[in-house]
C-alpha positions in Angstrom: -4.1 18.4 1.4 -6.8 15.8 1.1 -5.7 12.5 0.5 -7.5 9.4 -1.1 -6.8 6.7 1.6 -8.5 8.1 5.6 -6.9 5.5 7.6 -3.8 3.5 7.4 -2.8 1.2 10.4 -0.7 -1.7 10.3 -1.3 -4.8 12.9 1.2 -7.3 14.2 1.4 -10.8 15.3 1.2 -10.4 19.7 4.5 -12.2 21.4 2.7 -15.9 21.0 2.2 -15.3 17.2 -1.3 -16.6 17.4 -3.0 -12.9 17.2 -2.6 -9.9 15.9 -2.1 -6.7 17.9 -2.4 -3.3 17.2 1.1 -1.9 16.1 0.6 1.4 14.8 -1.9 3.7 12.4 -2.9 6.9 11.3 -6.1 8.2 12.1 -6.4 12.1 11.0 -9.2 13.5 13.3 -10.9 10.7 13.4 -9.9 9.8 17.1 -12.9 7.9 18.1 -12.4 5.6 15.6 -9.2 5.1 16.7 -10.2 4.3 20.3 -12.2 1.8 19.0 -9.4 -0.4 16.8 -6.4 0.2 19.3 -8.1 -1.9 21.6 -8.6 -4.6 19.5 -6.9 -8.2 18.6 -7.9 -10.7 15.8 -7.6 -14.6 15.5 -6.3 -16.1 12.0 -9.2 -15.8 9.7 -10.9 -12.9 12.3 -11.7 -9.8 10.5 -10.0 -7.9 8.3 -6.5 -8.3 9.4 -6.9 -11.8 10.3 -9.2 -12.7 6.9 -6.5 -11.6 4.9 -3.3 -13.3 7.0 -5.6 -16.4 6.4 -5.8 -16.3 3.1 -2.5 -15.0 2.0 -3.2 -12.4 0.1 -4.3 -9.0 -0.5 -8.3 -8.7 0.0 -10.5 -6.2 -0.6 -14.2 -5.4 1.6 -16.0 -2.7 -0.5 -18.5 -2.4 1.9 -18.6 -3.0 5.7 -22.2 -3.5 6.6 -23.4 -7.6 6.9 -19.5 -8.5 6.7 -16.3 -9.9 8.8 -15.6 -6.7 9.2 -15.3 -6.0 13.4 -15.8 -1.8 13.7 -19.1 -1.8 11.4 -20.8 1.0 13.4 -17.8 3.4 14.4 -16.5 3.2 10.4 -20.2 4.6 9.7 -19.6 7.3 12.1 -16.3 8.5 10.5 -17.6 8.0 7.1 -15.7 4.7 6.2 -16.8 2.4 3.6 -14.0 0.5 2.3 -11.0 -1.5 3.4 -7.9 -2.7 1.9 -5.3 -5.4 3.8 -2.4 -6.0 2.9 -0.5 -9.4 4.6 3.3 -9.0 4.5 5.2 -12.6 4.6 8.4 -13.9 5.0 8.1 -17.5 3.9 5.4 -19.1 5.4 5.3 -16.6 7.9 3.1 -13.1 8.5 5.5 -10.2 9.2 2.4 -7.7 9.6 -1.0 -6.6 8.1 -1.2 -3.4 6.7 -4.9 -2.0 6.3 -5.9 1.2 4.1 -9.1 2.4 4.7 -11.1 4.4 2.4 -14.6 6.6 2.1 -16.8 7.1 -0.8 -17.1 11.2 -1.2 -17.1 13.0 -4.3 -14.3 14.5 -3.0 -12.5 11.1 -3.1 -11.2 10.1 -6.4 -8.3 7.4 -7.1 -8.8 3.3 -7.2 -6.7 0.7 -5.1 -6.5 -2.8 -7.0 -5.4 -6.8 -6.6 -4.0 -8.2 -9.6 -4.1 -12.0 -9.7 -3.4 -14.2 -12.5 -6.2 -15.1 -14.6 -8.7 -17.8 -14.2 -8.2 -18.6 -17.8 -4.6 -18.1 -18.0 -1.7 -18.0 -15.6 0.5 -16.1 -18.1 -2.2 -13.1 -17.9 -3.1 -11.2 -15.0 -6.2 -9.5 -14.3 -8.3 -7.8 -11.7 -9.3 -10.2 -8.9 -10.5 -7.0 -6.5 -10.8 -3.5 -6.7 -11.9 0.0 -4.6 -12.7 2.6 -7.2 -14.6 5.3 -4.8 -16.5 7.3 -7.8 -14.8 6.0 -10.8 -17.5 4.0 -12.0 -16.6 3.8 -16.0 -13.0 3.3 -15.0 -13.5 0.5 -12.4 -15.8 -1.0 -15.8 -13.2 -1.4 -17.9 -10.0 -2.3 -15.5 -12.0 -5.3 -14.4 -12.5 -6.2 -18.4 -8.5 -6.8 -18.4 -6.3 -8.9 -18.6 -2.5 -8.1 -18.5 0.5 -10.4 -19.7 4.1 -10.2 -18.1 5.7 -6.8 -18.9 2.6 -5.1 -19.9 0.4 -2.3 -18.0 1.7 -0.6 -14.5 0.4 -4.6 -12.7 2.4 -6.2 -15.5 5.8 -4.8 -15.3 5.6 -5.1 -11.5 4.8 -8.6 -12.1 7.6 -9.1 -14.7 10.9 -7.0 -12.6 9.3 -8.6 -9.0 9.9 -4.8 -8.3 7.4 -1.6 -7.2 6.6 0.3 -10.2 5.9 4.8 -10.2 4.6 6.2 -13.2 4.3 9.6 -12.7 1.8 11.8 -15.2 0.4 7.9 -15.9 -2.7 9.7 -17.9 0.2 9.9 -21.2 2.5 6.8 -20.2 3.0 4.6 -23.0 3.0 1.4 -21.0 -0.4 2.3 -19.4 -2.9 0.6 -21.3 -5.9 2.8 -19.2 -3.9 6.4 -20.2 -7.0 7.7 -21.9 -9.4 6.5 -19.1 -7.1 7.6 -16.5 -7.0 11.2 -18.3 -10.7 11.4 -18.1 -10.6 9.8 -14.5 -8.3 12.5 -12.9 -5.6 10.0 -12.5 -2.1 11.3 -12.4 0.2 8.4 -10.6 0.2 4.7 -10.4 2.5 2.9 -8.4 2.2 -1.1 -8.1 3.9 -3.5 -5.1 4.4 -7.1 -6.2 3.1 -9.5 -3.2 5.1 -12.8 -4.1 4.1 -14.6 -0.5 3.8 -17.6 -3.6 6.2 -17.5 -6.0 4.0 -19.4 -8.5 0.8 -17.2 -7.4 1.6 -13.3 -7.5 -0.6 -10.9 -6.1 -0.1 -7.3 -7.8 -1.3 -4.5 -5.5 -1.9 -1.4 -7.9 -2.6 2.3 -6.5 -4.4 4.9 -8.6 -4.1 8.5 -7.3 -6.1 11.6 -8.6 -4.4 15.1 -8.2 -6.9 16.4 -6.5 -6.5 13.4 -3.6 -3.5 11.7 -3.6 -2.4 8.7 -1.9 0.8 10.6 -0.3 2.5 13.8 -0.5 5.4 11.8 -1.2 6.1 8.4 -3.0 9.6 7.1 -2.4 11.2 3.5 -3.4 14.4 2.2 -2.2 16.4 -0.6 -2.9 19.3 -2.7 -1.4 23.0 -1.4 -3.3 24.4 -4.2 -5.1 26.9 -4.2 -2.1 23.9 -5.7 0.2 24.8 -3.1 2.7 23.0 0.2 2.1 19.5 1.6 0.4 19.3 3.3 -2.2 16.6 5.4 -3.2 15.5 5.1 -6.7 12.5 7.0 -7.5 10.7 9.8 -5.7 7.9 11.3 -6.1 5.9 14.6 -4.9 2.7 17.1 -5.8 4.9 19.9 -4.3 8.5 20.1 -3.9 10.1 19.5 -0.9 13.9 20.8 -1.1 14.5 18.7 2.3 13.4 15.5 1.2 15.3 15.3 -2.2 18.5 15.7 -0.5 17.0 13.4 2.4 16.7 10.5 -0.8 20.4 11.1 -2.0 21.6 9.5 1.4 22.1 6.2 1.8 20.7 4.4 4.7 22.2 1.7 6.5 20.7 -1.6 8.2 18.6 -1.0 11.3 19.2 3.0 11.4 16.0 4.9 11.5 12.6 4.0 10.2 13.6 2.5 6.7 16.6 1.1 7.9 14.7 -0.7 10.8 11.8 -2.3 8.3 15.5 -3.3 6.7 16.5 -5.1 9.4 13.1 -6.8 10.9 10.7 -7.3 7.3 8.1 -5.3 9.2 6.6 -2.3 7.6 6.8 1.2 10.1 4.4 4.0 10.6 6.5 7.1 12.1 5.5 10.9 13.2 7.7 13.9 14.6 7.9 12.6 17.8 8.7 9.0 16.9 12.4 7.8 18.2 12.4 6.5 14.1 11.6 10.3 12.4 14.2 11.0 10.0 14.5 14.9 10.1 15.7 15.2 7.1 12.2 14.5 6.1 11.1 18.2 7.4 7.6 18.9 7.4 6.9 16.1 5.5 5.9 14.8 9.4 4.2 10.8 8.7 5.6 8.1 6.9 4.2 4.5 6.1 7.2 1.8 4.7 6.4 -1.1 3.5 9.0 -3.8 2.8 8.6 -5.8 -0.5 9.9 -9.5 0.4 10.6 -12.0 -2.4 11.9 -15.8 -0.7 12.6 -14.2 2.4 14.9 -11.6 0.7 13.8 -7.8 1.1 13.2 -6.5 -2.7 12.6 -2.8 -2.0 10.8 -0.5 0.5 8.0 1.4 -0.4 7.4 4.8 1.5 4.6 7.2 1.9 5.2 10.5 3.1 2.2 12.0 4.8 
């Protein structure tokens, strides 16, 4: 299964807190490219992981060449034109930087967006970045709107401080773009509040076409009301996995495998089959990327992507 995002990795701040390290990524088959990154650290302000852990927020670099960007020539080689970071905070402080990187093919349909509030307005949000590979008429109007609290798949993350998955999104009532995304190919949205201000949110919205989704699986889990488990709430999947939807009727406790560690530490995971953190019960479903969602310190919800 082709899926709309190449390259995920996620980079750390190194033991003095004054760098950030590689931590972990997904690569596919494109192994030179990783050879080039793993060796790699960036400053504050220093590329794409350190541009966006300087400016506190989610950024978005639709094109590589004549830019901050540090792997210019060996993201031309594997075909990579886009990049997406994603700073995770606690307080005033960077957890991690998780990067998406992306390639403009036919093939490749789907959008990743920043939601910001408005220039005009700070009780509307609208699109302060956006990667739309081939959908040209679709990245035209999103960037036309604006979105108050409650309203559109940015808006009601915005308003519950929660992730948001709407599934068959193309006939959603509270998607504003349903008729665009049903002429788009768009099938799922899911949206990640980024509160690293709480006066200043940052909306990070993910468009997936069938044909290239972002995941084979979508899962979102919360803390019980009891503080001491997570729940999963909402999962999502192209194809049914009979493993993985018992797998998400199990809670998981604090600091046992991969969710439960991003749990304990507010740093997101990648994991594989041979990682100490694989949770079997996720069968063949053998990669996952969790992202924590952290509001005031306070973990939210975890965000998983089954690969």
């Amino acid at each position: 299964m082709k899926t709309f995002i190449k390259v995920t990795e996620i980079w750390i701040p190194d033991k003095d807190r004054t760098q950030l390290e590689f931590g972990s990524g997904l690569y596919g088959d494109l192994n030179d490219f990783k050879a080039d990154r793993i060796q790699q650290k960036f400053a504050y302000n220093e590329g794409l992981p350190g541009k966006a852990w300087a400016e506190g927020h989610p950024i978005v670099l639709t094109q590589f060449e004549h830019s901050y960007f540090r792997s210019i020539l060996a993201a031309k080689e594997a075909g990579l034109t886009c990049g997406i970071a994603l700073p995770i905070f606690s307080g005033d402080f960077l957890m991690a930087v998780v990067v998406f990187l992306c390639g403009d093919d036919e093939e490749h349909a789907g959008a990743i967006e920043v939601w910001s509030p408005s220039l005009d307005s700070q009780n509307t949000l609208s699109v302060m970045a956006g990667y739309y590979g081939t959908l040209h008429h679709f990245a035209d109007i999103s960037k036309k709107l604006q979105l108050s609290k409650g309203q559109g798949l940015a808006g009601l993350a915005w308003d519950s401080k929660l992730p948001v998955l709407i599934e068959n999104i193309g006939s959603a009532d509270n998607f504003i773009r349903a008729k665009d995304a049903q002429v788009a190919g768009i099938t799922v949205g899911l949206s990640l509040p980024i509160y690293n201000d709480a006066e200043a949110p940052y909306i990070m919205a993910f468009l997936s076409a069938k044909a290239t989704p972002l995941a084979k699986r979508i899962q979102i889990w919360t803390p019980n009301p009891e503080g001491n488990q997570l729940i999963c709430q909402q999962g999502y999947s192209k194809t049914d996995n009979d493993l993985a939807k018992i797998f998400e009727t199990l809670p998981i406790d604090k600091g046992v495998g991969a969710l439960g560690r991003v749990w304990l530490t507010g740093v997101p995971v990648i994991t594989g089959n041979h990682d100490q953190n694989y949770d079997p019960g996720l069968d063949n479903l053998s990669k996952m990327l969790a992202i924590p969602v952290i509001d005031q310190g306070h973990l939210k919800a975890i965000v998983s992507f089954l690969f």
